[in-house]
C-alpha positions in Angstrom: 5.5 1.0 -17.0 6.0 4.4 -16.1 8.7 5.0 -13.4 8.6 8.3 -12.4 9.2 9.8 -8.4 5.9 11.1 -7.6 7.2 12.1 -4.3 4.3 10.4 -2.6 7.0 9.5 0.4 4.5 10.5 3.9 4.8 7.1 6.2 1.3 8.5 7.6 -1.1 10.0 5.2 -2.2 7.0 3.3 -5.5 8.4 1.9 -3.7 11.2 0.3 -0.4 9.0 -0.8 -3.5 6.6 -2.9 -5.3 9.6 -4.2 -2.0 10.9 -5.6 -0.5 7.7 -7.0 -4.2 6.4 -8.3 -4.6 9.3 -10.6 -1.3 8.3 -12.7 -2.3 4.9 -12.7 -5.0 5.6 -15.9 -4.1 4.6 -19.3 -3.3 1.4 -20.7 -0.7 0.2 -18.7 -1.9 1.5 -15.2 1.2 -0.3 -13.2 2.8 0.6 -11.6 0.4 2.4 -9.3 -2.1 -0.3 -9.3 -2.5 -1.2 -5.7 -3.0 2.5 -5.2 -5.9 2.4 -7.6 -7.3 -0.8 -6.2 -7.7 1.1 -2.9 -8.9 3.9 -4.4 -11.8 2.1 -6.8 -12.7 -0.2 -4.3 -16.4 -0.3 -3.1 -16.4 -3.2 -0.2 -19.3 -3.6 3.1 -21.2 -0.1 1.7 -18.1 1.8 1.9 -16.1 3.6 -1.1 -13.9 5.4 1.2 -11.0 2.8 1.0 -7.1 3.5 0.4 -3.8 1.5 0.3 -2.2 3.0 3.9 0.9 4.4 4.3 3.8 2.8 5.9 3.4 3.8 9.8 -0.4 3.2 9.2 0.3 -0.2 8.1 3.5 -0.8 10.1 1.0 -0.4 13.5 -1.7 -2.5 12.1 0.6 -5.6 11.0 2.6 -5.5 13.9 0.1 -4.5 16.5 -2.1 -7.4 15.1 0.3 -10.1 17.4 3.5 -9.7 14.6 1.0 -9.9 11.7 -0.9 -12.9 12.1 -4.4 -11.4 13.5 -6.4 -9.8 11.5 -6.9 -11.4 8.4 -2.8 -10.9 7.9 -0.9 -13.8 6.7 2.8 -14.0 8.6 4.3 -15.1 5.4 3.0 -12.4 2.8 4.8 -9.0 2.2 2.2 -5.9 1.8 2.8 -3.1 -0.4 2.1 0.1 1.2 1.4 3.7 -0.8 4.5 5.5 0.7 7.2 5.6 -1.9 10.9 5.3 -1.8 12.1 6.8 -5.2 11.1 6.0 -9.1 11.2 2.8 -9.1 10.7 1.3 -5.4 8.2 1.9 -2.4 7.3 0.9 1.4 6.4 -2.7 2.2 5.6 -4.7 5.1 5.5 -8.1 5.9 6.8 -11.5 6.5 7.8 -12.0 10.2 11.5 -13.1 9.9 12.3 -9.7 7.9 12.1 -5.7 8.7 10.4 -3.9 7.2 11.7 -2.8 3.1 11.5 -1.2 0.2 11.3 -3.3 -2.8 10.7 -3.1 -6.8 7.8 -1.9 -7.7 7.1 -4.6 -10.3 7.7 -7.2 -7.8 4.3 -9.4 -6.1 2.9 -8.0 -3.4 -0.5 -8.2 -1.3 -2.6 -5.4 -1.2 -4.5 -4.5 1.9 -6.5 -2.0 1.6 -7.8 -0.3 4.7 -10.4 2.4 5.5 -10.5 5.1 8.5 -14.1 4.3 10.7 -16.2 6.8 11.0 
């Protein structure tokens, strides 16, 4: 998979991070940008307007959802988010007993893609 730095690194602008990192996902091996472009293609409750959020935009849903166990988060799954690290890592959340991380892109990760109300 293609590892390059896209410097998509803002903890807060998620919809921009996903439209960034979705548009290098194309081809035949679309990883590893695909939670991005899950976000980004995802049509869900009449709304097309989804994205994969950005660290501090998932950081204050997961933990301002009672430590990430509201809100349809699970307490023991780890979410990617779209802010990157460098080439080959990026932002996750999850799982109660550890802080927050970056980890390997090619490792398993739920996605949670969110969408800003309006």
């Amino acid at each position: 998979p293609d590892t390059v730095f896209r410097g998509f690194t803002s903890p807060i602008t998620g919809p921009a991070n996903t439209a960034g990192l979705a548009a290098f996902g194309n081809g035949p091996s679309p990883a590893p940008y695909r939670a991005a472009r899950a976000c980004d293609e995802l049509t869900a409750s009449g709304h097309s307007d989804w994205y994969l959020p950005a660290f501090d935009e998932l950081y204050t849903l997961y933990w301002g959802a009672a430590y990430g166990t509201a809100n349809g988060f699970s307490g023991s799954a780890s979410y990617w988010t779209s802010t990157e690290s460098d080439a080959n890592t990026a932002r996750k959340i999850g799982q109660i007993s550890s802080s927050p991380s970056v980890k390997a892109r090619t490792d398993s990760h739920v996605v949670r893609c969110v969408r800003r109300g309006g």
